[in-house]
Structure formats: structure tokens, C-alpha cells
N, CA, C and O of each residue as an XYZ file, in Angstrom:
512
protein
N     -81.151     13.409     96.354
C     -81.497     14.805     96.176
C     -82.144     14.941     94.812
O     -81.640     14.289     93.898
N     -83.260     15.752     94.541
C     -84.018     15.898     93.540
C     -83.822     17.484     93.458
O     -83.569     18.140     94.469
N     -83.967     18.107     92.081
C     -84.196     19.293     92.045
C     -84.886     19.592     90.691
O     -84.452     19.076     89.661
N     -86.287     20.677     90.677
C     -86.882     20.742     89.989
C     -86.767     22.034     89.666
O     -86.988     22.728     90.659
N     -86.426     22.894     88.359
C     -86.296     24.239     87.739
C     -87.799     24.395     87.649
O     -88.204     25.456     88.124
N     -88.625     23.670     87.203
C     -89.526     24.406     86.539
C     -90.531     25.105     87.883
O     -90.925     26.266     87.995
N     -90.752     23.933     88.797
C     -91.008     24.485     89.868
C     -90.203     24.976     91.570
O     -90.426     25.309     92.734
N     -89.394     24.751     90.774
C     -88.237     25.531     92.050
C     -88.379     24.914     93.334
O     -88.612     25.417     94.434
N     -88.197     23.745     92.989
C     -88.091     22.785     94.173
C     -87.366     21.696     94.844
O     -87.346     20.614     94.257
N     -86.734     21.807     96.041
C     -85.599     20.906     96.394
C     -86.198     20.203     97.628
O     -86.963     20.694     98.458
N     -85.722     19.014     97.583
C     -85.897     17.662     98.636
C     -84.643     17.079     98.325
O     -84.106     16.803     97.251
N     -84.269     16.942     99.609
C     -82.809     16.349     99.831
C     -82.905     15.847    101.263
O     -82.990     16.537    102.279
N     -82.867     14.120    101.132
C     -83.060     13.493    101.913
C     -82.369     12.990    102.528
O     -81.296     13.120    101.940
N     -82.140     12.192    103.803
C     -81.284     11.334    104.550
C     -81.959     10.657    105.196
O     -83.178     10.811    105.111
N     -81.524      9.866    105.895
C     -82.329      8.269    106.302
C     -83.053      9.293    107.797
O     -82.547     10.006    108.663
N     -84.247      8.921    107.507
C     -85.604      9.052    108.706
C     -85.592     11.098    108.602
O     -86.156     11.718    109.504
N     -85.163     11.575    107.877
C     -85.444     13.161    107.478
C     -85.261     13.493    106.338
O     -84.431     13.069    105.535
N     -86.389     14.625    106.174
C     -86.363     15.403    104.751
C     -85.955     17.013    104.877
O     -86.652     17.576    105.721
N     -85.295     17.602    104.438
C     -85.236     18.670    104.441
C     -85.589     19.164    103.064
O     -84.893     18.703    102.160
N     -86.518     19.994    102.739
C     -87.842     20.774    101.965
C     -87.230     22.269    101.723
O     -87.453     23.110    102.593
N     -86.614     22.560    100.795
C     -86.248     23.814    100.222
C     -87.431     24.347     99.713
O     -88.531     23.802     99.812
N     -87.223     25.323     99.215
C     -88.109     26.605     98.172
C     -87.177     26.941     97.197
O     -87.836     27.451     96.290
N     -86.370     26.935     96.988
C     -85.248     27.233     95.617
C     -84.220     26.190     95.946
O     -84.054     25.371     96.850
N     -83.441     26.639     94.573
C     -82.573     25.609     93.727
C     -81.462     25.228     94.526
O     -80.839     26.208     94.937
N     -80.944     23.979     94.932
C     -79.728     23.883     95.846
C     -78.536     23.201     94.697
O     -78.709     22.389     93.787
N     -77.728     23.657     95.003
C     -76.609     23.239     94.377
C     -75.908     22.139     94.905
O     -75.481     21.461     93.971
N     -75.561     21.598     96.168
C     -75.183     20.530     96.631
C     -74.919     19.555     98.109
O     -74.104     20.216     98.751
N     -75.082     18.944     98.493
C     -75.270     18.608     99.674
C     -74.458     17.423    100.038
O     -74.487     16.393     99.364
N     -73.503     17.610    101.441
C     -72.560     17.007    102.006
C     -72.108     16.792    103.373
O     -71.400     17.471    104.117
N     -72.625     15.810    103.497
C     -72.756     15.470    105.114
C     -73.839     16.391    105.957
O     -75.023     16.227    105.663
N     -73.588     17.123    106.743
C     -74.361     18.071    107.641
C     -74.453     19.652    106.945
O     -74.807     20.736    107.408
N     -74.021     19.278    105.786
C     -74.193     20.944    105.128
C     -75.258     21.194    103.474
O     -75.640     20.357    102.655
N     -75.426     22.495    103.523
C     -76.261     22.019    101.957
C     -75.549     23.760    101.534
O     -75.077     24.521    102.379
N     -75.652     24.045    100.064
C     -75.530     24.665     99.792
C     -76.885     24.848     98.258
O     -77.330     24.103     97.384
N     -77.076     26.268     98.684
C     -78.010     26.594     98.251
C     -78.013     28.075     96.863
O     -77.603     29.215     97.087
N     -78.302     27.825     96.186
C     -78.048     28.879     94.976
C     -79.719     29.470     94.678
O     -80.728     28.786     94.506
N     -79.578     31.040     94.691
C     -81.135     31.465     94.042
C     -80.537     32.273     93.327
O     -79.477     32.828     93.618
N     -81.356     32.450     92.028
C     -81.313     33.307     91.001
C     -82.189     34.646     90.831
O     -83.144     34.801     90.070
N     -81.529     35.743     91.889
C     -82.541     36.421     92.012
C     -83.211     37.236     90.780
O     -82.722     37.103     89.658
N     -84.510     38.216     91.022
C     -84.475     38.501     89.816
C     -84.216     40.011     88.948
O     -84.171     40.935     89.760
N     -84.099     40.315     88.017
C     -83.450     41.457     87.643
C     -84.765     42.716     88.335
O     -85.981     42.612     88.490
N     -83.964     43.636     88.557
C     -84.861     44.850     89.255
C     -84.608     45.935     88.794
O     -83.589     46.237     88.173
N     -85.599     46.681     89.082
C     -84.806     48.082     88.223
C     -84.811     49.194     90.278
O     -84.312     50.310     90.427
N     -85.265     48.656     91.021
C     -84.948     49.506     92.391
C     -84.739     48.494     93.530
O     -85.021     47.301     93.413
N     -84.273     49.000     94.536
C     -83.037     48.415     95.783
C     -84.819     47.578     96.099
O     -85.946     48.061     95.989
N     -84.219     45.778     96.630
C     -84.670     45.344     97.262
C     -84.314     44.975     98.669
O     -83.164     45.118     99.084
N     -85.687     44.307     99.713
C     -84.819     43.954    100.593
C     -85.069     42.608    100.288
O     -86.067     42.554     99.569
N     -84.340     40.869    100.649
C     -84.909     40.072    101.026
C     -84.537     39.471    102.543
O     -83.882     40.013    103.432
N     -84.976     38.586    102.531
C     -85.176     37.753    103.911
C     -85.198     36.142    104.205
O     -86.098     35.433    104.655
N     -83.154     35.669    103.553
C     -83.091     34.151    103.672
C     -83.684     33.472    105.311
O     -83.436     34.174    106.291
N     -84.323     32.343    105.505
C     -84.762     32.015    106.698
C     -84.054     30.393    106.568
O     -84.172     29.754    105.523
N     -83.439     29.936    107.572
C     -83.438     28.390    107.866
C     -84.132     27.653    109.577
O     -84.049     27.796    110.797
N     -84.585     27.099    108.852
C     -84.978     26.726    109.799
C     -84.521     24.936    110.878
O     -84.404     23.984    110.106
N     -84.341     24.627    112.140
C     -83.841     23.556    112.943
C     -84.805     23.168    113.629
O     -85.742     23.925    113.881
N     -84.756     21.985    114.034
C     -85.471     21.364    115.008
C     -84.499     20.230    115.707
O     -83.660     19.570    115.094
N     -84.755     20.151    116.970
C     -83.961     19.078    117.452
C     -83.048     19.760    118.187
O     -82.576     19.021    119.051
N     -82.376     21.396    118.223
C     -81.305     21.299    118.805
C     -81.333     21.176    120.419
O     -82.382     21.238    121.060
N     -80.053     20.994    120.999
C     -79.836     20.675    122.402
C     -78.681     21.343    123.007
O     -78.765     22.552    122.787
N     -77.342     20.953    123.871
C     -76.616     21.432    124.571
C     -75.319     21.346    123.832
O     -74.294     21.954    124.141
N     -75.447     20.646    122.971
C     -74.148     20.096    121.789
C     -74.573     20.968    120.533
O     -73.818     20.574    119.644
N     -75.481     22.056    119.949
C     -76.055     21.876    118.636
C     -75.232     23.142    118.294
O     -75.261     24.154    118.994
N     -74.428     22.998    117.060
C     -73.903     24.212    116.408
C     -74.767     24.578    114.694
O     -74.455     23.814    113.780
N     -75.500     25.396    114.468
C     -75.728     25.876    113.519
C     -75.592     27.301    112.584
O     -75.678     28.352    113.219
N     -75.460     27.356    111.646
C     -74.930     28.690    110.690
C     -75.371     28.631    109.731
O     -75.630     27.463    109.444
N     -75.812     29.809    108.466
C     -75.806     30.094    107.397
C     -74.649     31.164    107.056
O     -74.462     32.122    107.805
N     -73.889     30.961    105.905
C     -73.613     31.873    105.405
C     -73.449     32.064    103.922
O     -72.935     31.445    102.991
N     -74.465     33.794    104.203
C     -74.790     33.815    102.420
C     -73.534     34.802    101.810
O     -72.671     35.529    102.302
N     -74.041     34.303    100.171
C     -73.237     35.304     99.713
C     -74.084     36.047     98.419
O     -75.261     35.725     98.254
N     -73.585     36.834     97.705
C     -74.441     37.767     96.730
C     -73.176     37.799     95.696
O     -72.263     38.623     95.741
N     -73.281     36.962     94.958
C     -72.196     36.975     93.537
C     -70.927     36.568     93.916
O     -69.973     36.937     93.231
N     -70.748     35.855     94.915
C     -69.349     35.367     95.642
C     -68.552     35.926     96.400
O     -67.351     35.737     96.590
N     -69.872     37.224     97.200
C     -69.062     38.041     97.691
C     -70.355     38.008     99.252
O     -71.583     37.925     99.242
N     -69.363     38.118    100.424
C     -70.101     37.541    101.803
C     -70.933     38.301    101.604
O     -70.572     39.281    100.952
N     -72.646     38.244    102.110
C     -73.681     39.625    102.410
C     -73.506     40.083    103.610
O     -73.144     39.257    104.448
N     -73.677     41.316    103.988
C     -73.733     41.989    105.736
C     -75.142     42.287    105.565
O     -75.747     43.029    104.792
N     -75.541     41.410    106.611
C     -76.814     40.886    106.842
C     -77.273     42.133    107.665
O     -76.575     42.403    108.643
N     -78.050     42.709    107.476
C     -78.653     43.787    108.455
C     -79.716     43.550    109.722
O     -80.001     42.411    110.092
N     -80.240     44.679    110.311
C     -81.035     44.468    111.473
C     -82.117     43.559    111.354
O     -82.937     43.463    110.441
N     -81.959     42.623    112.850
C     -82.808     41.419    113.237
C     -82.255     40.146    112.500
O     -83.065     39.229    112.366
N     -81.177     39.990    112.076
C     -80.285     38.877    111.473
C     -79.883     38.436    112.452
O     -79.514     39.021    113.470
N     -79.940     36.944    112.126
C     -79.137     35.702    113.481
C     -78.621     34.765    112.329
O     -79.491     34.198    111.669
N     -77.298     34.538    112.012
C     -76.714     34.220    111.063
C     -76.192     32.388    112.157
O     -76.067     31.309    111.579
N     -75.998     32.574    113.705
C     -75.442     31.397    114.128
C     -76.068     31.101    115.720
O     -76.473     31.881    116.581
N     -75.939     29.506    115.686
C     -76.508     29.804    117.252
C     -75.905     28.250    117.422
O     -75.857     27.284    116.661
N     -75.329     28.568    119.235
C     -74.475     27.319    119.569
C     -75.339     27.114    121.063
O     -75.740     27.845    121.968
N     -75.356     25.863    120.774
C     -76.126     25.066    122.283
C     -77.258     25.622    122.697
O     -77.590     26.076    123.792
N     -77.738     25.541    121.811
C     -79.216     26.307    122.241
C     -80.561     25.019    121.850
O     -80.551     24.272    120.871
N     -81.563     25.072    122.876
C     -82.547     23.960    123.085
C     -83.496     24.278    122.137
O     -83.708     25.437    121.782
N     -84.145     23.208    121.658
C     -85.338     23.441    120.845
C     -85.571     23.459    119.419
O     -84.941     22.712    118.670
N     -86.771     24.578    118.852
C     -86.387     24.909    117.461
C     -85.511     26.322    116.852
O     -85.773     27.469    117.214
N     -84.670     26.038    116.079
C     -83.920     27.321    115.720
C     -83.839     28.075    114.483
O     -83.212     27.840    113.450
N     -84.722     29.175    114.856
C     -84.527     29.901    113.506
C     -83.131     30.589    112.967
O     -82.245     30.836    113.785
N     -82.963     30.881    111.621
C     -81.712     31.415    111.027
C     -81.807     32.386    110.288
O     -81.649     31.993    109.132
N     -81.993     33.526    110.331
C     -82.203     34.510    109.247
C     -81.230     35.225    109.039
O     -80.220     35.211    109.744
N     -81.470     36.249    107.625
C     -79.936     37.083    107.191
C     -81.179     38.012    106.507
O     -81.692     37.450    105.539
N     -81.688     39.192    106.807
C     -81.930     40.174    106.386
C     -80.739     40.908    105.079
O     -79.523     40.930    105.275
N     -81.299     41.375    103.983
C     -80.331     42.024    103.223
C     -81.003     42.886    101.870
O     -82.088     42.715    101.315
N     -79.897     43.884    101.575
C     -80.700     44.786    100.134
C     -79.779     44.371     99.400
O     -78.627     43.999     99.626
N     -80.550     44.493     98.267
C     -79.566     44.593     96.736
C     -80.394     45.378     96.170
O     -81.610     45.447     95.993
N     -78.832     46.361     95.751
C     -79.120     47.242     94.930
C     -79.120     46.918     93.352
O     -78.444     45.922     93.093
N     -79.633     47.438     92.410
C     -79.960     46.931     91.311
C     -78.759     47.150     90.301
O     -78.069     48.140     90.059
N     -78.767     45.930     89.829
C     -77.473     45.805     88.471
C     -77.844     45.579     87.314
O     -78.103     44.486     86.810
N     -77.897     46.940     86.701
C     -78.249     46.909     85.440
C     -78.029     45.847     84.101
O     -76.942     45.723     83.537
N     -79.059     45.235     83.776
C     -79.282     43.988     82.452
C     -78.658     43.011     83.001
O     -78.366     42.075     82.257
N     -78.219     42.917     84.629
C     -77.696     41.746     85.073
C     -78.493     40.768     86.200
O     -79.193     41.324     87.046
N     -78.401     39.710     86.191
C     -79.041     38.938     87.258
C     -77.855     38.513     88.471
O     -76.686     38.181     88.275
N     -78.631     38.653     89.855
C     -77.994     38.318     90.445
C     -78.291     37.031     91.244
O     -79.377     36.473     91.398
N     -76.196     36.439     92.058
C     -76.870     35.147     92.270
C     -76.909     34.737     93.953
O     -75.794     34.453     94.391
N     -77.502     34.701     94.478
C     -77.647     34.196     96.128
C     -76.967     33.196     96.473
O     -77.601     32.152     96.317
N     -75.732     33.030     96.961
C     -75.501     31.460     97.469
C     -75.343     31.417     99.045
O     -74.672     32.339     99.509
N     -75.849     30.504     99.933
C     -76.398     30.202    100.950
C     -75.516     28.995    101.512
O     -76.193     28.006    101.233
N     -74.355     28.560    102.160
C     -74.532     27.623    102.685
C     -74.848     27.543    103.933
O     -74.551     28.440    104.722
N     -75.548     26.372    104.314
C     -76.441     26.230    105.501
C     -75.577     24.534    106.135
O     -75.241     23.474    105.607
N     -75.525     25.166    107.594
C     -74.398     23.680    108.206
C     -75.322     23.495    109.668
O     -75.820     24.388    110.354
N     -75.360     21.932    109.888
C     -75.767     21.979    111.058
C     -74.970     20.894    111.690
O     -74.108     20.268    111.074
N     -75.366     20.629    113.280
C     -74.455     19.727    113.899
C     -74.978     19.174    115.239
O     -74.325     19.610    116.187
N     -75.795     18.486    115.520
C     -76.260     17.985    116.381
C     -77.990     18.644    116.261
O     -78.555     18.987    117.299
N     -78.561     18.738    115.169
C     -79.724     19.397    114.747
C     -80.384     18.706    113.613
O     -79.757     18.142    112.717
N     -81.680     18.775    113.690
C     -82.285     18.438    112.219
C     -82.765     19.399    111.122
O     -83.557     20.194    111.629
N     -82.603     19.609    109.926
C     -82.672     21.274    109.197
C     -84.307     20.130    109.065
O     -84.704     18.971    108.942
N     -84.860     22.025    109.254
C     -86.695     21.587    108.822
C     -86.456     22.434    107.838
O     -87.611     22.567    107.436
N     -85.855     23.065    107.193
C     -86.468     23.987    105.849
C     -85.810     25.304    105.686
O     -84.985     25.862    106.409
N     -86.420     25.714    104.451
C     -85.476     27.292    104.312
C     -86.602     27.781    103.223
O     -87.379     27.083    102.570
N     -86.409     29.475    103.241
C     -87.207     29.588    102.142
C     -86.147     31.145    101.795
O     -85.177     31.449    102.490
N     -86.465     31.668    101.005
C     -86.019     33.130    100.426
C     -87.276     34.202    100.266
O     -88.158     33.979     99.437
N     -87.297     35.260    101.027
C     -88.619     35.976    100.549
C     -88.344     37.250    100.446
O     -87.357     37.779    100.959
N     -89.363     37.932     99.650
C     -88.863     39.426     99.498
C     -89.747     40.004     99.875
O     -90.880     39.955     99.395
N     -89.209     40.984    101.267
C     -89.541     41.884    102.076
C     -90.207     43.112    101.410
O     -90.577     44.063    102.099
């Protein structure tokens, strides 16, 4: 696993796959990764829009994200798919969410992402 601050970039590998972040991951263990973003200070409510993305799954495949916002779970709002079991193909993962703004403070995103009979193609964080 490599991780680069300056350009906010993670590759974290395993034998014959890469899985290709967009922000900073904090650590990775067996079929799971966990993922940390530093969002950035705001002065009005954002929305963003964590995405993971699978390939490979089949009739066995269990996958999930679950984020959090300062160590506290997010309630992911409308058009969020936080889990999906035995389902064929490629699988998207999203968690729609706002944060409201905390004054002179930064806030921190943590993400873990688990899969299980799947290959993770990627994740990114974007603001809606």
C-alpha cells in the first residue's frame, strides 16, 4: 500500500488486483480497507457523494460501506445503497450525505469498505 498526501492518492494492492482510491486510506486488512478524508472547512451545509465501486460479484458476493463523520455513523440519504448480497456483475456503493458546517473546525470522513467474493475497482468522494 502506498499513500501520497501531496497528491491524494492511494493504491493498495494484492496479488493479480489493484484497487485505485482518490483520497487518503488509513488501512487495509484482508477483504476490507478503511478509508479517511479530510473534508474541507465550509462556511454552508454541503452535500457529498462517497461511491465504491465492485466487479466480479456473483451468487456468494457480500459487499458494504460504512461511513462515518467524526466517529459518528452518517444516515446516508436518498438514492444511497450502503450493501448488496448475491448480486451478479458490477456493483455500485453509494452513501449520499450533508454536513453542516463546524465552525474553525475540519471535518473527518471515515469509510470502511468490505468485500467478499468480489473485486473492489475503486472509490472516489465528490461534492454534489
Amino acid at each position: 500500500m502506498s499513500c501520497s498526501v501531496a497528491g491524494i492518492v492511494c493504491r493498495w494492492s494484492i496479488p493479480s488486483r489493484t484497487f485505485v482510491g482518490s483520497f487518503i486510506p488509513c488501512a487495509a486488512r484482508g477483504n476490507s480497507l478503511d478509508v479517511v478524508c479530510a473534508l474541507r472547512v465550509h462556511e454552508a451545509a454541503q452535500t457529498y457523494r462517497f461511491k465504491a465501486d465492485f466487479s466480479g460479484s456473483h451468487d456468494d458476493t457480500s459487499v458494504r460501506i460504512s461511513p462515518t463523520l467524526d466517529g459518528v455513523p452518517v444516515q446516508c440519504g436518498e438514492g444511497s445503497r450502503t450493501v448488496s448480497n448475491f448480486e451478479t456483475g458490477d456493483v455500485i456503493l453509494a452513501c449520499r450525505f450533508r454536513v453542516e458546517p463546524k465552525v474553525g473546525a475540519q471535518q473527518v470522513l471515515g469509510v470502511t469498505i468490505f468485500w467478499s467474493h468480489a473485486d473492489p475497482a475503486g472509490y472516489a468522494l465528490d461534492l454534489e
